[in-house]
Each structure stands twice: as structure tokens, then as C-alpha cells.
VEXVEXKE-179158 format. One record per residue (C-alpha): residue in one letter; residue number from 1; x, y, z. Coordinates in nm, 4 decimals. Layout:
VEXVEXKE-179158
   r     k       east      north         up
   A   NUM          X          Y          Z
...
//
This chain:
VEXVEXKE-179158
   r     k       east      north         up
   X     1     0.0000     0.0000     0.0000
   X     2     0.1665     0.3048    -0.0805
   X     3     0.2260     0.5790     0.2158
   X     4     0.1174     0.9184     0.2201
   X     5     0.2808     1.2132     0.4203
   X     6     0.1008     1.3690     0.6032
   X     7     0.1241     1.7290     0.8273
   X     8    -0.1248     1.7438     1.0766
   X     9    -0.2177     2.1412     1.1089
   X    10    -0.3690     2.1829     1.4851
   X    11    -0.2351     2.0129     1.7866
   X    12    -0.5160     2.0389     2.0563
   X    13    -0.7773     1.7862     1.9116
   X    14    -0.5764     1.6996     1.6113
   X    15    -0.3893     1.5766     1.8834
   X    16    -0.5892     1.2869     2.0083
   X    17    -0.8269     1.2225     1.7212
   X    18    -0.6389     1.3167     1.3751
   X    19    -0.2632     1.2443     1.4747
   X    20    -0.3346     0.9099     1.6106
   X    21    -0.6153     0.7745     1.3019
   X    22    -0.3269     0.8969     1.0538
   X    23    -0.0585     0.7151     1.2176
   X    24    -0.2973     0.3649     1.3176
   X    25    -0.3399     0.3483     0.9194
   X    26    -0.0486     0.2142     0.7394
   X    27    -0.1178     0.4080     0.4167
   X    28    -0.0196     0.7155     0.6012
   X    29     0.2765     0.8299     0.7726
   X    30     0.2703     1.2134     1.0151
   X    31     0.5646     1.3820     0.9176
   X    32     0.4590     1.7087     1.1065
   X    33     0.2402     1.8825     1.3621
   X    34     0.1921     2.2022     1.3585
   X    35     0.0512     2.4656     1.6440
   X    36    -0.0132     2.7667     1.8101
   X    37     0.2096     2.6682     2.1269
   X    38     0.5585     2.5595     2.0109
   X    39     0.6700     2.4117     2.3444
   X    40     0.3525     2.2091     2.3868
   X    41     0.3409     2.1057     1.9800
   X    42     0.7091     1.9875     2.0439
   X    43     0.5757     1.7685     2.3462
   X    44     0.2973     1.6600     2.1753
   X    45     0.5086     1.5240     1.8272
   X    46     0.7867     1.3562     2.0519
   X    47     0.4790     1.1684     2.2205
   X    48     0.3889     1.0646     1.8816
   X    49     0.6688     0.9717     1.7152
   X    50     0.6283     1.2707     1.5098
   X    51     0.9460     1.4160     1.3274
   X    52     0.8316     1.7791     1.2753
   X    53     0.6842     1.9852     1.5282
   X    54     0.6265     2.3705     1.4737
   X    55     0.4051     2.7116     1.5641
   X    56     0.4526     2.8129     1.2072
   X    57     0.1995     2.6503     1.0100
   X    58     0.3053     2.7671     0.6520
   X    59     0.6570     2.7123     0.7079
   X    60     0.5938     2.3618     0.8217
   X    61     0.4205     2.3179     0.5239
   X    62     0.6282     2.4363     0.2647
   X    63     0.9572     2.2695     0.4125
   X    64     0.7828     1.9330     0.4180
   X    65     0.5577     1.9484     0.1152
   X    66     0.3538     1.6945     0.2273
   X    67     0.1057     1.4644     0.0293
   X    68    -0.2075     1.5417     0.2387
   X    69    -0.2715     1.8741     0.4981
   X    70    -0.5178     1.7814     0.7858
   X    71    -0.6525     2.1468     0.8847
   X    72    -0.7846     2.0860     1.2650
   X    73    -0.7497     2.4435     1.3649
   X    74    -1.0210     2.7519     1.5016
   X    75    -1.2669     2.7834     1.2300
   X    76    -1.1092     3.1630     1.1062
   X    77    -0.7555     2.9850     0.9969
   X    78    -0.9440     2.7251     0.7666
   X    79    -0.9509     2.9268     0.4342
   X    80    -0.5937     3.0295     0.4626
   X    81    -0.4732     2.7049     0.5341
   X    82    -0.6552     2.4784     0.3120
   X    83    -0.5725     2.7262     0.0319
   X    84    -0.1738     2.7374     0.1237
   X    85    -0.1996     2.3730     0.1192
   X    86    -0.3259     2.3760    -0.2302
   X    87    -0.0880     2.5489    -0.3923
   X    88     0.1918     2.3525    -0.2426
   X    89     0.0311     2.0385    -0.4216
   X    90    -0.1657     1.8662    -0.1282
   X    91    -0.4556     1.6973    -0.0721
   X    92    -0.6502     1.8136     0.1750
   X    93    -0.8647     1.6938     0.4888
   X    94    -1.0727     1.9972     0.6697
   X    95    -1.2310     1.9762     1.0007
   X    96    -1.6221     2.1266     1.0352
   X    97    -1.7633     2.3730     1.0074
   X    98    -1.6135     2.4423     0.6499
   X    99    -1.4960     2.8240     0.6898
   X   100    -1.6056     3.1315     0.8268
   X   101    -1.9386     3.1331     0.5495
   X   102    -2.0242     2.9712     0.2122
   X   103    -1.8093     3.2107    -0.0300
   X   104    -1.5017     3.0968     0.1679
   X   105    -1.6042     2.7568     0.1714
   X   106    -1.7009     2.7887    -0.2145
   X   107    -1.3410     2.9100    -0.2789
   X   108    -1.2040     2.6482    -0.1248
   X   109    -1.3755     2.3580    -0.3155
   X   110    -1.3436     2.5380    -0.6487
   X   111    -0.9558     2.5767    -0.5937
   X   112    -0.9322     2.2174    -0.5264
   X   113    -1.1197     2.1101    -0.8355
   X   114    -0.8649     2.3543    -1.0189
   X   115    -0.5554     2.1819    -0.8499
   X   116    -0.6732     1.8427    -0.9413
   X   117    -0.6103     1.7853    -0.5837
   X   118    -0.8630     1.5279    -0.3089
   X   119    -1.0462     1.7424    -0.0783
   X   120    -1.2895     1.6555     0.1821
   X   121    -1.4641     1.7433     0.5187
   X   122    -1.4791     1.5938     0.8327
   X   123    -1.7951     1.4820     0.8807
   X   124    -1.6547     1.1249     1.0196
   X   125    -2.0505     1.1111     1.1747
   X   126    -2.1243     0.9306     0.8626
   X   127    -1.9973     0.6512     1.0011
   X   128    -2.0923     0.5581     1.2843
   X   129    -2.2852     0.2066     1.3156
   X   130    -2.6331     0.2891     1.3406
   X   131    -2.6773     0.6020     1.1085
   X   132    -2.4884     0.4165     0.8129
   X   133    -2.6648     0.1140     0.8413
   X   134    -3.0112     0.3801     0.8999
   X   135    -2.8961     0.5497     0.5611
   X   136    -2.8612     0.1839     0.3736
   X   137    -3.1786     0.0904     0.4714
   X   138    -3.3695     0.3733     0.3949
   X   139    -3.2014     0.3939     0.0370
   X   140    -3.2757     0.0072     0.0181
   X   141    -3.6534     0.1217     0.0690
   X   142    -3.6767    -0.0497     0.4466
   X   143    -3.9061     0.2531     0.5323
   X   144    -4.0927     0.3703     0.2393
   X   145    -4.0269     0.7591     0.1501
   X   146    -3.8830     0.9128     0.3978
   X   147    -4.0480     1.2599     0.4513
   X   148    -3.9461     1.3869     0.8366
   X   149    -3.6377     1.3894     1.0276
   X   150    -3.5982     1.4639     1.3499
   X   151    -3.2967     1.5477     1.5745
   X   152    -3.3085     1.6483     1.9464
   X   153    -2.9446     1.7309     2.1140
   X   154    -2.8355     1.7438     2.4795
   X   155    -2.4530     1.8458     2.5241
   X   156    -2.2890     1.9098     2.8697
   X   157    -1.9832     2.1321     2.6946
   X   158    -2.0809     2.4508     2.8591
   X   159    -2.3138     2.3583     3.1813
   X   160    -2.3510     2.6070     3.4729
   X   161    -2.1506     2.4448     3.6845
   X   162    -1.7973     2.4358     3.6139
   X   163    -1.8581     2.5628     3.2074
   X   164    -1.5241     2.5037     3.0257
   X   165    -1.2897     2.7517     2.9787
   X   166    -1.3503     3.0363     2.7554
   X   167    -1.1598     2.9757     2.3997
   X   168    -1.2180     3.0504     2.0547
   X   169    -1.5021     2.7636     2.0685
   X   170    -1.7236     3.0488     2.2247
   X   171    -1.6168     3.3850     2.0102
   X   172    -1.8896     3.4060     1.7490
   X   173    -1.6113     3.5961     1.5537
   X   174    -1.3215     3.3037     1.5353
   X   175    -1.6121     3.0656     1.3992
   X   176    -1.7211     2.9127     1.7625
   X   177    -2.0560     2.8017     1.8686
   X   178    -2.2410     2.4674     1.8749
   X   179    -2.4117     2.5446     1.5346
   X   180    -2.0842     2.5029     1.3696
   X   181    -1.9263     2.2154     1.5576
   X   182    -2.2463     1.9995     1.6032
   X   183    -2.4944     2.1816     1.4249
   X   184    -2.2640     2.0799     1.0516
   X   185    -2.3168     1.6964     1.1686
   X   186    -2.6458     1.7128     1.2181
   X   187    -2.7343     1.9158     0.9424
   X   188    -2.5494     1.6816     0.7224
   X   189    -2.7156     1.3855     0.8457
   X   190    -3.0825     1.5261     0.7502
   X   191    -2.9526     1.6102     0.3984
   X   192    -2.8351     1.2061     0.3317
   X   193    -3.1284     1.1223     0.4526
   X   194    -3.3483     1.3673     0.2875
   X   195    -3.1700     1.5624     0.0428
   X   196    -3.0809     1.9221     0.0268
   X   197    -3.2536     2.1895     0.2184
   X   198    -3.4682     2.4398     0.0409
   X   199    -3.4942     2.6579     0.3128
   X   200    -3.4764     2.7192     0.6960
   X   201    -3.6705     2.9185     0.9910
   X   202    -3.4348     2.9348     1.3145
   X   203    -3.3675     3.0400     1.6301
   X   204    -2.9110     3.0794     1.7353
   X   205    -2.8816     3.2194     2.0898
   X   206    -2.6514     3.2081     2.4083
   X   207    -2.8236     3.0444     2.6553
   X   208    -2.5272     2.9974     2.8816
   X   209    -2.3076     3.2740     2.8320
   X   210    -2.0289     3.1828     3.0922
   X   211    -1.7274     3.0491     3.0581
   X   212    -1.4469     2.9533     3.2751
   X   213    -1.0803     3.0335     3.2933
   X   214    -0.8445     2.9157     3.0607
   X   215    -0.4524     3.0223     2.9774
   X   216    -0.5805     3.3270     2.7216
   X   217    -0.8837     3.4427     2.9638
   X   218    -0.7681     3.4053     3.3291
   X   219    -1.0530     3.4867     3.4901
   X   220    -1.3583     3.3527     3.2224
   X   221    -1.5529     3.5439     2.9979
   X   222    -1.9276     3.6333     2.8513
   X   223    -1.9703     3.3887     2.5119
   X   224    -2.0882     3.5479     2.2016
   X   225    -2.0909     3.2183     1.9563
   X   226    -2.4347     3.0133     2.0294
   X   227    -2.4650     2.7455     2.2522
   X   228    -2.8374     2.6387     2.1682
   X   229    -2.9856     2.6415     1.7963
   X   230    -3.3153     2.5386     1.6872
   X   231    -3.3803     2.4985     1.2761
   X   232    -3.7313     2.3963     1.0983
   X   233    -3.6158     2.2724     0.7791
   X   234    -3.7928     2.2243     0.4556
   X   235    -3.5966     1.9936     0.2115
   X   236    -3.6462     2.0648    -0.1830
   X   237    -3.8367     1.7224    -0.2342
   X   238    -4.1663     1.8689     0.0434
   X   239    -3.9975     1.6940     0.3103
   X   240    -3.9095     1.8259     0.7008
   X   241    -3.6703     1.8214     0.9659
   X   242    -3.6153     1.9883     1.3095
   X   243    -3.2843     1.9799     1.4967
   X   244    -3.3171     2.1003     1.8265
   X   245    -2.9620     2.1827     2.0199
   X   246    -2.8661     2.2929     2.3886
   X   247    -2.4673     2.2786     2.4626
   X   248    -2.5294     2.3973     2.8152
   X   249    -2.7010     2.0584     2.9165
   X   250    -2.6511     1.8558     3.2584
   X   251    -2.5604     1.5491     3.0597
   X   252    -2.5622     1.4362     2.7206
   X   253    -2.8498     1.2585     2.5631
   X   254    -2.9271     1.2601     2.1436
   X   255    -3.1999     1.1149     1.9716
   X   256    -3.2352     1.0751     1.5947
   X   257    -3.5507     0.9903     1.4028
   X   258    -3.6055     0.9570     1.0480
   X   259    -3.9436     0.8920     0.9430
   X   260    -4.0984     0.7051     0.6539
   X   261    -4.4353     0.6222     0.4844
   X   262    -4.4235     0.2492     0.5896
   X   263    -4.1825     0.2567     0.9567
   X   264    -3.9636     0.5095     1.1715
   X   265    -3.5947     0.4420     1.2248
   X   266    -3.4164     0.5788     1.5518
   X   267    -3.0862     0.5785     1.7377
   X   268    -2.9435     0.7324     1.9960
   X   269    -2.5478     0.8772     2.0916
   X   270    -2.3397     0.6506     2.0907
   X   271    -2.5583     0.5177     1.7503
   X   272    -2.4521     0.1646     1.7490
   X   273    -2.7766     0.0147     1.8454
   X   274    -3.0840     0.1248     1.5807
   X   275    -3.4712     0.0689     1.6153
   X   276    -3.7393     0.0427     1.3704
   X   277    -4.0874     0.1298     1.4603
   X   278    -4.3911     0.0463     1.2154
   X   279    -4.7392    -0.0879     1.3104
   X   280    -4.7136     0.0307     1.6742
   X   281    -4.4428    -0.2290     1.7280
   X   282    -4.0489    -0.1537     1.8053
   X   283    -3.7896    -0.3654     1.6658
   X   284    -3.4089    -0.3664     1.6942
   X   285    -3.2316    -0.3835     1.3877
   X   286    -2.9546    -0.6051     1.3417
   X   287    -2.6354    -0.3970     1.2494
   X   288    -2.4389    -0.5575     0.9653
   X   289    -2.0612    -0.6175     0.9722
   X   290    -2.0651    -0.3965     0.7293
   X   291    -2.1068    -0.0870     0.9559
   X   292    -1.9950    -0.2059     1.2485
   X   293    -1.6601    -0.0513     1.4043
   X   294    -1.4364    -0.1849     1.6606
   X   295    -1.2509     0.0451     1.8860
   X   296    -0.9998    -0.0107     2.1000
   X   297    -1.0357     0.0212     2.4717
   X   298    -0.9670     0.3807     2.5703
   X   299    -0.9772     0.5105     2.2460
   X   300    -1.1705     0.8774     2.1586
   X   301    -1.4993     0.7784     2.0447
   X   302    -1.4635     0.9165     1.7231
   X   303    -1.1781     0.7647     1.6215
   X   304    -1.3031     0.4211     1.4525
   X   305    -1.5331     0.6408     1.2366
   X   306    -1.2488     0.8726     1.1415
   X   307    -1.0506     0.5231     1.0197
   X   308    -1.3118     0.4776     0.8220
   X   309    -1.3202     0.8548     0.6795
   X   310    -0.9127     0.8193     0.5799
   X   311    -0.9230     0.4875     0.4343
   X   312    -1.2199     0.6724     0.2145
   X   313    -0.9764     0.9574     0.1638
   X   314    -0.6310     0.7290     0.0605
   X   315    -0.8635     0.5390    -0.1885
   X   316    -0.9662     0.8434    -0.3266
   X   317    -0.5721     0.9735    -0.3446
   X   318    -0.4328     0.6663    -0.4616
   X   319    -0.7014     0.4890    -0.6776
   X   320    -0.9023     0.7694    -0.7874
   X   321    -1.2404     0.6425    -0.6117
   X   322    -1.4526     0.9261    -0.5460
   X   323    -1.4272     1.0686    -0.2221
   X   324    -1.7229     1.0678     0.0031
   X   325    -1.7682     1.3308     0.1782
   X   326    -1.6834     1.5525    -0.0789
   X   327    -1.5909     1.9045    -0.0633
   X   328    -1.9413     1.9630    -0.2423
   X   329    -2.0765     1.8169     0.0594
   X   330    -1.8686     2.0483     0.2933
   X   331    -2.0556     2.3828     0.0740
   X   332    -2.3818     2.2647     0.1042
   X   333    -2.3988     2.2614     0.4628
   X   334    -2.1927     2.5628     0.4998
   X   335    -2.4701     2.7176     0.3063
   X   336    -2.7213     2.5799     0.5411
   X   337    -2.5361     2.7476     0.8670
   X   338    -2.5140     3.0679     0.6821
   X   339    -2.8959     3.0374     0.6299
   X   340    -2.9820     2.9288     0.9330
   X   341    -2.7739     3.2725     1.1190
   X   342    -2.9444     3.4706     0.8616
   X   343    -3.2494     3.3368     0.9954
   X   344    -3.2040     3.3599     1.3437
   X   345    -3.0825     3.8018     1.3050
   X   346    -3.4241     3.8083     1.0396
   X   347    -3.6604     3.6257     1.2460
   X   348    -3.8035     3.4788     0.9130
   X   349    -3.7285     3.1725     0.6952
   X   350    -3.4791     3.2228     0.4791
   X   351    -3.3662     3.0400     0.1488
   X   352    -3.0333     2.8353     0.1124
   X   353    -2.7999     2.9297    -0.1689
   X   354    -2.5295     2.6910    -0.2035
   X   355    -2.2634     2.8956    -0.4392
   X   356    -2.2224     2.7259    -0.7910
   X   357    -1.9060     2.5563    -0.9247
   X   358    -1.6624     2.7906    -1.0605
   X   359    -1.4492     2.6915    -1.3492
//
């Protein structure tokens, strides 16, 4: 199997999710890590076995040249990474949300189609168990049309007691809030089920607007990036959705529905077990081998579905199999968050535009 180098840019949760999928594969090999805190990104490579360690991102790049960039950065640095990366002639793996809005986003996928160069999004979701072997059985016909989806979304990351520290993950203006790093899964996983969203009437707030101390804001700080999002979608085949999200939970607790004209599928987090409902009767499906992952004791939880993301992305590098996600994928719901804000500041529904293909 031939290797790929790659450069991991971000070493916070590149760190323990990215870094460590790259190097489990054997069609990959890190060759670099970049970030923000040289000492720390210096600690962190010599854990991993990884030769190159820097805080300067573009010079990492450009002295390694590697085959694939793995942007896993604050949502503002996306863009100008992913397009640096580009023109030095790699592929390209970006973390969700996409970029700051659509346009950039749009850029992004229409200078990777120019490059001739593999680009996709994170949306490693996808994968796990019980929503891929929901998405095969609803394309297999298992429940009739589907017509309603239905998402409900419990997260403890910023609780009033002891709310994590404040970082970049609560400034509306670095990219932060829940919308973009949950609100781009779940988003995604009405539109495979459903297909694109015509349009969207929301509400993005701050429910919880504390946040703790960290290293940058010693004594906390007052969020301005959302922490709970409700979205009424309407899909451009009739069809419905509602995803309903509060970060400042107790515990965590999600629910997924998808509904159909003959049964109802659900799962819940951690989505390896999946029901079907039809008739007034509930039945667990079996889960295929197919979809099933097997992590390791102690690992991240998203790590098995990441594996199954980058063996998705070398296939696409080194045997031209089309990559799934795509980068088309990553615009599209880009252009659903960007609707969604504009929604929330208009009080109204508001069309999605997804930005078309430049040449």
C-alpha cells in the first residue's frame, strides 16, 4: 500500500483524534504537527513519534511538502490554510464547520477542483454504526419515503456548573458556537437522509453565556458564539426536519428519528444500536458487519469512524475512487449554517444558496 505524508495542522484535538487515526493506518505516515504553542506542539510530536513539530503553520508546510494537509485548527484559519496547502500540491482533509461562510467555503472547493487535488470534510458522523446502516436501509426502501427527520441534542460542553474555559469555541467571531461544531453533523445527516434543504426558519442564541478560565482568559468570559440552535427545515423534495440543540445541558443525551411512509428508524449517541418502529411495534435492527466498528479500549470515540473517513480519503488519493464526503458536501452545509444565522438576526425563513461551481 503506498504511504502518504502527512502534516497534521492543529495540535489540541488533532492531537488525540487526527494524529493518532493517521498514524494507526499504514497508508499514512505524520511527518509534522503544527501549532499555536511551540513548546507544547514539540511535546505533543515527541509523544507521537512525530518528526516535525512547529508554531509556524506555513513554514511547516512548505519545508515538508507533504502529500495530504489535515486542517484541525479555530474555524477563522481554515480558508488560509486549506488554500496554502493547495498550492503547495496537497490533498486536503478539513475539520467542520467548512470556513467562516459559504463564499469561503465555495473558494475552497473550487480551488481544489482547479488543483486536481482530493479534498474533503470531516464529517466522520457518517460513520458511525447505526446512522450508516439507517442510511442503507432507507435507500434500500426499508421505510418507504422518507419525509421527516428529526434530531433532538443534549450536550454538557458549557453547563452552569464548572462551564469550560472560555476559547475561541465560544467567540462568534473566530467561527465558535455549537451550530458550527455539532450543528454541521447534524445538518449533514438530515440532507443524506433527505436531500438538500430548500430553506430554513431558526432560532441561534446564548443560553449559557459563561465560561471559565483558561490560559488566554484568566478569569472567564461572557460567550458570544451560540450554545443552543433550533432549525425547521424544509428539504427541496416537500420533506421536514427539526434539529433542536442545547450545549449547556446537565448530561448528554441525542436522539435521531427519520421517518418514513411504511416505519420510523431511531438511534441514539453513541448510535450503534438502531430501532425500527412500524405498526405500533419496536424492533431492533440487526447492524451488519458492514457498519460495524471496533474500537480499541480507551480510544476517543470518534476515532473508529475517522478510520473509516481516511481509508475513504487514501482510496480516493491513490485509486481515484470518489471521495465521500466531498468538498461539495462540505458547501452545502456551509450554506445551510449561513442560512440558518441569517435566519435567526431576520426572524423569518430564509432560502439556502449553495454557491455554484466555478471553473
Amino acid at each position: 500500500m503506498k504511504r502518504l505524508r502527512v502534516v497534521i495542522l492543529g495540535a489540541s484535538f488533532g492531537r488525540h483524534v487526527h494524529a493518532v487515526g493517521f498514524a494507526r493506518h499504514e497508508g499514512f505516515e505524520v511527518v509534522g504537527i503544527a501549532g499555536a504553542d511551540a513548546d507544547k506542539t514539540r511535546r505533543t510530536a515527541d509523544e507521537l513519534g512525530i518528526p516535525e513539530a512547529s508554531a509556524d503553520w506555513r513554514g511547516l508546510l512548505e519545508s515538508v511538502r507533504p502529500d495530504v494537509a489535515c486542517v484541525v485548527t479555530p474555524v477563522d484559519l481554515h480558508h488560509r490554510m486549506m488554500m496554502a496547502a493547495l498550492d503547495l500540491g496537497a490533498h486536503v482533509l478539513c475539520e467542520k464547520p467548512t470556513a467562516m461562510n459559504r463564499y469561503q467555503a465555495a473558494e475552497m472547493r473550487d480551488h481544489a477542483r482547479r488543483a486536481g487535488r482530493v479534498a474533503t470534510i470531516n464529517h466522520e458522523f457518517r460513520f458511525q454504526p447505526a446512522r450508516h446502516a439507517a442510511l442503507a436501509l432507507v435507500r434500500a426502501g426499508g421505510i418507504g419515503v422518507p419525509h421527516r427527520g428529526a434530531i433532538v441534542a443534549r450536550n454538557p460542553v458549557w453547563p452552569r456548573r464548572a462551564p469550560r474555559g472560555m476559547s475561541w469555541l465560544s467567540q462568534a467571531e473566530r467561527g465558535g458556537g455549537i451550530l458550527g461544531a455539532l450543528g454541521s453533523h447534524h445538518s449533514d445527516c438530515l440532507r443524506t437522509f433527505l436531500g438538500e434543504p430548500r430553506s430554513v426558519f431558526a432560532s441561534v442564541r446564548v443560553d449559557q453565556p459563561l465560561r471559565g478560565p483558561s490560559a488566554s482568559a484568566p478569569e472567564g468570559g461572557i460567550a458570544t458564539a451560540d450554545d443552543g440552535v433550533t432549525i425547521h427545515y424544509e428539504f427541496e423534495n416537500g420533506s421536514t426536519g427539526l434539529l433542536d440543540m442545547n450545549a449547556s445541558a446537565p448530561t448528554r443525551w441525542e436522539r435521531y428519528e427519520i421517518y418514513g411512509e411504511e416505519a420510523t428508524l431511531r438511534w441514539e449517541a453513541p448510535a450503534d444500536r438502531l430501532w425500527r418502529l412500524a405498526d405500533g411495534r419496536e424492533e431492533e435492527v440487526d447492524i451488519g458487519a458492514e457498519h460495524r466498528l471496533w474500537p480499541r479500549e480507551g480510544d476517543h470515540p470518534l476515532l473508529a469512524p475517522f478510520g473509516v473517513l481516511i481509508q475513504r480519503l487514501h482510496d480516493a488519493i491513490t485509486l481515484g475512487v470518489p471521495m465521500e464526503p466531498s468538498f461539495d458536501d462540505a458547501v452545502a452545509v456551509q450554506s445551510v449554517l449561513d442560512a440558518v444565522r441569517a435566519s435567526s438576526a431576520a426572524r423569518a425563513a430564509v432560502r439556502v444558496e449553495i454557491p455554484a461551481v466555478l471553473a
